[in-house]
NUKOL-28025 format. One record per residue (C-alpha): x negated, y, z; residue in three letters. Coordinates in steps of 0.001 Angstrom, whole numbers, padded with zeros to 6 digits, always signed. Layout:
BEGIN
XYZala...
//
This chain:
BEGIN
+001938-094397+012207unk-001379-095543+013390unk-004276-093554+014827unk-007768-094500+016040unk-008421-092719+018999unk-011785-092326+020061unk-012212-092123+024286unk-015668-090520+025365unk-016133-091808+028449unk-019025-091660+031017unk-017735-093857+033579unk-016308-091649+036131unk-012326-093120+037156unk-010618-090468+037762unk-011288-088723+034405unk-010735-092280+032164unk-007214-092350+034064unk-006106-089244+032243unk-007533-089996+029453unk-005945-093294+029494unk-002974-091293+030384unk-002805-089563+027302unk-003377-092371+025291unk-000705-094151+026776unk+001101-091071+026224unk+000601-091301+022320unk+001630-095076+022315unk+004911-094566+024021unk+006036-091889+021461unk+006139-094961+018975unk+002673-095100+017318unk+000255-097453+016762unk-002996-096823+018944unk-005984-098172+018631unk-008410-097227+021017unk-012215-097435+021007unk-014017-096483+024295unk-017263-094789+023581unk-019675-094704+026773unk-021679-091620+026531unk-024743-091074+028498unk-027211-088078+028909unk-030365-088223+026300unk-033125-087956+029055unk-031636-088772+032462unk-033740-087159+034719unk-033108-083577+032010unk-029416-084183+032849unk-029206-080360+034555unk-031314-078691+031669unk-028872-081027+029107unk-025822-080303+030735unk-026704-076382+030584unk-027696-076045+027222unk-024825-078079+025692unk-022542-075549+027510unk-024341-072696+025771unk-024110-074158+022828unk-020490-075069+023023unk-019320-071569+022666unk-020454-070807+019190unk-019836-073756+017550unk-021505-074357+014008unk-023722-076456+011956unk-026675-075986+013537unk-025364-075811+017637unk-023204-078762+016687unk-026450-080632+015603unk-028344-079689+018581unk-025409-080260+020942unk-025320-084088+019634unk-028764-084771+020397unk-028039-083983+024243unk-026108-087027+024408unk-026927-090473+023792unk-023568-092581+022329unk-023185-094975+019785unk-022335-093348+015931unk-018606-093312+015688unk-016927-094440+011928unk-013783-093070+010583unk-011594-091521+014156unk-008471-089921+013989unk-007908-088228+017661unk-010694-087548+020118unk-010339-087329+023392unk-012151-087143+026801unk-011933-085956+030421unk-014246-083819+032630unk-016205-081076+031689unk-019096-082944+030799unk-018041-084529+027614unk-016216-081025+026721unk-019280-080243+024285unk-019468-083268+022650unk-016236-084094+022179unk-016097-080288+020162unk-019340-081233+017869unk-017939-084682+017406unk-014472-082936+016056unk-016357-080604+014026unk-018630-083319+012502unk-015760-085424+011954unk-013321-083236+010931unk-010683-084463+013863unk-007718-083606+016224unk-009389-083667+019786unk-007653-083371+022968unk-010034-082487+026109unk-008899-082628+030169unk-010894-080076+032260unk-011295-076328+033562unk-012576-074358+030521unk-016507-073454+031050unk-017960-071759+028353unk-016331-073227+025089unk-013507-071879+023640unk-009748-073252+024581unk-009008-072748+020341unk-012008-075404+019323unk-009775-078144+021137unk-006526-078918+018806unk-004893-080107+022884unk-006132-078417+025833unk-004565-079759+029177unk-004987-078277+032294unk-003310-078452+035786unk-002279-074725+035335unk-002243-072246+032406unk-005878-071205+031666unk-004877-069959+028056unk-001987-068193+025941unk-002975-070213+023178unk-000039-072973+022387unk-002619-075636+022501unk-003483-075040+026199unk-001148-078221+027680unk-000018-078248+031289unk+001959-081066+032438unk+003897-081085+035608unk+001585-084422+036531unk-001344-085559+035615unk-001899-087788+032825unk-002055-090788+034121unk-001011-094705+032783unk+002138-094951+035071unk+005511-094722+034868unk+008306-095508+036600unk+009901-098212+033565unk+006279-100122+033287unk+006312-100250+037352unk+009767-101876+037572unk+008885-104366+035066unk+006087-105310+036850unk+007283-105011+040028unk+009896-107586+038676unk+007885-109881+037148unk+005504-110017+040144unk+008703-110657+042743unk+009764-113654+040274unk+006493-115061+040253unk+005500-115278+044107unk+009381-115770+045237unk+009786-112666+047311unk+012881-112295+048507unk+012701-109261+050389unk+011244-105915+049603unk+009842-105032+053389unk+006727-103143+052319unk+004658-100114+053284unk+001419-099243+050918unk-001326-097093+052052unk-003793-096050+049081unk-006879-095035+050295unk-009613-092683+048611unk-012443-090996+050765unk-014677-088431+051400unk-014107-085798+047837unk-012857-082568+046624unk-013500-080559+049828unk-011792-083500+052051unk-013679-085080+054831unk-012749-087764+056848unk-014523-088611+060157unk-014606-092155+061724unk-012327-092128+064252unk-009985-090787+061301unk-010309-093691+059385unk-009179-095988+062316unk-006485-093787+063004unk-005048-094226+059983unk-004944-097461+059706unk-003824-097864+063591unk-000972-095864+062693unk+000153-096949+059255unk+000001-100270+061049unk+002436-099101+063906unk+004502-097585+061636unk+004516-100604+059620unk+006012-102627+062837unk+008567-099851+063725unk+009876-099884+060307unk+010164-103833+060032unk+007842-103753+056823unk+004789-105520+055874unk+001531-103653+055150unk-000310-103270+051899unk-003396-101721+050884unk-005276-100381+048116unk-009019-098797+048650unk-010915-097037+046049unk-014519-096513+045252unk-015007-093571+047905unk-013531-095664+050827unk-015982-096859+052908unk-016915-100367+052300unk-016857-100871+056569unk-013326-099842+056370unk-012357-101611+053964unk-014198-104559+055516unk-012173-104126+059102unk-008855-104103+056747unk-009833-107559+055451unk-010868-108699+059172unk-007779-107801+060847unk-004682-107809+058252unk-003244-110069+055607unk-004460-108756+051728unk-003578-111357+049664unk-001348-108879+047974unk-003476-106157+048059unk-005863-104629+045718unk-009356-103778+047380unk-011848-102048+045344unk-015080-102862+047003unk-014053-106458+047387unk-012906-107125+043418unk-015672-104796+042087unk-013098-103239+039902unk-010412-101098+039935unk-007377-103270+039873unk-004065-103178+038871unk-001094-101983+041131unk+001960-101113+039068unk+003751-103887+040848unk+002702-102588+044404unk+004687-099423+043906unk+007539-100963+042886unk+007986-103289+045901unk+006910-100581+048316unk+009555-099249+050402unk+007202-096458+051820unk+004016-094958+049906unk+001216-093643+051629unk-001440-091480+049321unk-004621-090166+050908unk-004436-086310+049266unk-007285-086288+048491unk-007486-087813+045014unk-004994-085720+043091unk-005452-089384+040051unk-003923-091052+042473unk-001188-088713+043765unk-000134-088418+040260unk-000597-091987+039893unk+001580-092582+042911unk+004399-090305+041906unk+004751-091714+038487unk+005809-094486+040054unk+009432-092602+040589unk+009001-093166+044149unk+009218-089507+046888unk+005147-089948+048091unk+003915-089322+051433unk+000497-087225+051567unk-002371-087572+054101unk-004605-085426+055016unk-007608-085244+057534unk-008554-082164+059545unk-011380-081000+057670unk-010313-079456+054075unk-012172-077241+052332unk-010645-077816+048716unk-011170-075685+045624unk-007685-073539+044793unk-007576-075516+041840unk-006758-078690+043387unk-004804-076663+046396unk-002615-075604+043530unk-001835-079492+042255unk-000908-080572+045893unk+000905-077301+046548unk+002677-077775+042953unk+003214-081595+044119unk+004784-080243+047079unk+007129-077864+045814unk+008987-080292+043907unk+009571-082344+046496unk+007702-085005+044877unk+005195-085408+047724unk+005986-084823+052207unk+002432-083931+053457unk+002049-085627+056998unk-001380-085069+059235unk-002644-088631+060375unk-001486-088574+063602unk+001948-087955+062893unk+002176-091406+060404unk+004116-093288+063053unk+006996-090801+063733unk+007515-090209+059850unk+010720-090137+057986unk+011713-088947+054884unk+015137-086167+054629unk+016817-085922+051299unk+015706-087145+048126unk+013595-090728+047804unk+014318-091816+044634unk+012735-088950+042105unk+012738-091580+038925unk+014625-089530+037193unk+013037-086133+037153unk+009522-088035+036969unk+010988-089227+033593unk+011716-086113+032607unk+008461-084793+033124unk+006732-087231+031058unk+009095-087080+028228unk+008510-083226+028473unk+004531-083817+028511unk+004709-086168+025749unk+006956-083924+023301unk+004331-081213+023602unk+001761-083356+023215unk+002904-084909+019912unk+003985-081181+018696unk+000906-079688+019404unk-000855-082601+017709unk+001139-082319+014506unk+002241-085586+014543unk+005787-087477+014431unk+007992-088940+017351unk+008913-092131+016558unk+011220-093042+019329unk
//
């Protein structure tokens, strides 16, 4: 079966990961996706607040008339004949209902509820239950476009192609300043000092991947002092690049907590993640909850900065196999609260 699957996007990563996520979700159940990416702005940018508020209003009585008015907040191009909607952040929660009323189609929606109703949404997912309604989705991780198959194959592929014969690596993925985590200067050196030293005590090489909120200086010292031919550096590419392979030859992961994308991104991999944190957290419970959750499963080790060099890991490393399980468990629900038919 094919669907065209509409993605409302306003440019913000971490929320087009999920979305992607879910998409990718739909595709690996067996179906046809075809995916149009819709870039959605605010009508009057500098009435973004006053937009953003009465949208939300609106949102909870949805009906001819508030669906109307709840359109012209946005500006997007006019969508033709869409099967599944679906968008991230709570933002695009308003227009992604009037477009599914308009349209008359499925929608799935990623965010904490605000004032619309969980039962306009045909999939609501959210990191923990905010509904009884069947609809309301909550996968053990985040959507996200990993997995631990696609990493091995392009882990593979990538070893073949440059001739590595050994898999001596350490990874350190790198966020920034976000979600009630602050990181101070001397922090940032630290951590690299010490994933470094670690990296030597361990016999592995080191890899690195920065993301828009690292700080182009630190980035820029990484790129002065170490070897990243192999790794993927977000101020330096201007993109977001790929890194599937990078988790696959990594014998050690490093994730800087405080992006829970790419924690989830990180543990799809299959791979047991080790989770950095700086000494100045002030995180909303919701996101305490997704690390905490992370933790409990043993799919993440938390491990304060200074303590990188004298880490090891005790018990399980390879968690493939109840990663798998996870997002076969995610993607059943998904397709049964959709109303649609599992292919594979």
């Amino acid at each position: 079966m094919q669907f065209n699957i509409c993605h409302l996007s306003e440019g913000i990563s971490g929320h087009d990961g999920q979305v992607l996520g879910i998409i990718k979700t739909l595709g690996d159940a067996g179906h046809e996706v075809s995916t149009l990416t819709l870039n959605v702005y605010w009508r009057i940018h500098s009435l973004r607040g006053l937009l953003r508020f009465i949208s939300r209003k609106l949102s909870k009585y949805p009906n001819f008339l508030t669906v109307k008015l709840i359109l012209k907040c946005y500006k997007f191009t006019p969508l033709n004949k869409i099967d599944i909607i679906v968008s991230g952040g709570a933002n695009l929660a308003p227009l992604n209902l009037a477009l599914s009323k308009q349209h008359n189609t499925k929608n799935i929606h990623l965010s904490t509820p605000r004032d619309w109703n969980v039962s306009d949404f045909t999939a609501y997912i959210t990191s923990s239950r905010v509904s009884d309604l069947p609809c309301n989705l909550v996968p053990v991780i985040a959507p996200n476009i990993f997995d631990p198959r696609t990493c091995k194959e392009m882990g593979e592929k990538f070893i073949a192609a440059n001739a590595i014969t050994e898999m001596n690596y350490s990874l350190l993925i790198m966020g920034g300043d976000g979600s009630g985590y602050v990181y101070q200067k001397n922090e940032w050196t630290a951590l690299i000092e010490n994933f470094i030293i670690f990296c030597k005590k361990n016999n592995t090489k080191p890899l690195f991947i920065t993301s828009r909120r690292t700080p182009k200086k630190i980035e820029e010292l990484i790129e002065r002092n170490y070897d990243t031919s192999m790794s993927v550096l977000f101020h330096s590419e201007k993109t977001r690049g790929k890194f599937h392979h990078l988790l696959y030859i990594a014998q050690n992961i490093f994730v800087t907590e405080d992006s829970s994308t790419m924690l989830s991104e990180a543990i799809s991999s299959g791979k047991r993640i080790i989770s950095i944190f700086p000494r100045e957290i002030d995180a909303p419970d919701k996101y305490t909850e997704i690390n905490s959750k992370y933790e409990n499963l043993e799919f993440i080790v938390r491990c304060e900065i200074n303590k990188i060099i004298e880490f090891s890991f005790t018990g399980e490393l390879d968690i493939s196999e109840r990663v798998n399980h996870s997002l076969r468990s995610f993607q059943n629900s998904l397709i049964e609260t959709l109303g649609i038919n599992q292919i594979k």
